[in-house]
N, C-alpha and C positions, 0 to 999 in steps of 0.2 A: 280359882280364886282371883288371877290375874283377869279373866275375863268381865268379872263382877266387879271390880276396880275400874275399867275402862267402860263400863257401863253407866257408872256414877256417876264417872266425871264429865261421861259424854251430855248427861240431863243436866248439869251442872252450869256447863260452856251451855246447855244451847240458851239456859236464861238469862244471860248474859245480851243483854242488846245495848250492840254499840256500835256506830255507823262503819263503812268499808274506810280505811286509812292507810297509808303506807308510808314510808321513807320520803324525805322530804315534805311532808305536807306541816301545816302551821297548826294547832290545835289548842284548845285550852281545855284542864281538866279539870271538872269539879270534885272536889273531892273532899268528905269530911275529915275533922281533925276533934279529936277530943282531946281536952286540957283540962285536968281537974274534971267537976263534974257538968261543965258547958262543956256544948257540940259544935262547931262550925262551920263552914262551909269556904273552903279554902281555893282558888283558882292557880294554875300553875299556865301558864303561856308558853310554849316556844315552839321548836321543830322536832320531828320523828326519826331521830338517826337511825332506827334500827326496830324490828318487830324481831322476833326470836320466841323459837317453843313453840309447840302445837297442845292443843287441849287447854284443861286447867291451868299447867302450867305455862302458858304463854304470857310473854311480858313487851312493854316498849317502853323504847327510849326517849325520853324529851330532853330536849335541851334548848335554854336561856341566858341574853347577855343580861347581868344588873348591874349596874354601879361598875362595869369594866369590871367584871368578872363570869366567867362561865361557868354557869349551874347545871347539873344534870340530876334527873329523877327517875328510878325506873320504878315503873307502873305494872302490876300483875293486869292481866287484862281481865281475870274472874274475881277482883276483889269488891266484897261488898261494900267497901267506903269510894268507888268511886260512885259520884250520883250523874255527873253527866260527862259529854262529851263533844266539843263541838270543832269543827272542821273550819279554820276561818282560813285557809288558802290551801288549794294543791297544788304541791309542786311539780316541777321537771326535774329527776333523777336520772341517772342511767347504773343506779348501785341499790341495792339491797339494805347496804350499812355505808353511811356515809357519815361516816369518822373522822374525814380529810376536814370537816369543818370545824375540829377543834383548833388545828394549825392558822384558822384564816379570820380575821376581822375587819371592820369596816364592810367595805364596800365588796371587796371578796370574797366575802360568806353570805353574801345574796344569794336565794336560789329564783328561779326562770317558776311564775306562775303560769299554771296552766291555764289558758283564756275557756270559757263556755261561749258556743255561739247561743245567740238566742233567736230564737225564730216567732216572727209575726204571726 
């Protein structure tokens, strides 16, 4: 039984397509919301403190300053309301879960982009 469980969810995950991301990178999620009976399509912005969980169950963390407050979202990674996923800076980490950046603002919660060379 337990086999045929991890078979499902393995078909499950693989239709899931959403680009490679990790800890520290910058990203914005599309992601529907229904209210009543409209649908909409809601963007969330910030950074990836943490991926966590293998399979179905896997989720990550974002996190956002607004109005001098920090926002945090966590995201199933197989949920059918997100619709997209985009990658607008990777970072430099050296941690898995970088949590230290709830303690930090300003200019101290910058993280180091990782540059692409480009070739001629």
């Amino acid at each position: 039984m337990n086999e045929i469980i991890k078979e499902l969810q393995n078909e499950w995950v693989a239709n899931v397509k959403l680009p490679d991301f990790a800890a520290g990178d910058t990203v914005t999620v599309h992601y529907s919301i229904k209210e009543g009976g409209k649908e909409r399509i809601q963007q969330f912005q910030g950074v990836v403190l943490q991926r966590k969980g293998e399979g179905i169950q896997e989720t990550f963390t974002v996190r956002k300053i607004s109005g001098g407050i920090g926002t945090e979202r966590i995201f199933p990674v197989a949920s059918p309301h997100i619709e997209k996923l985009e990658i607008n800076k990777k970072g430099i980490v050296r941690r898995a879960r970088i949590f230290y950046l709830r303690g930090l603002t300003g200019k101290a919660a910058r993280i180091k982009e990782k540059r692409v060379l480009r070739t001629k």
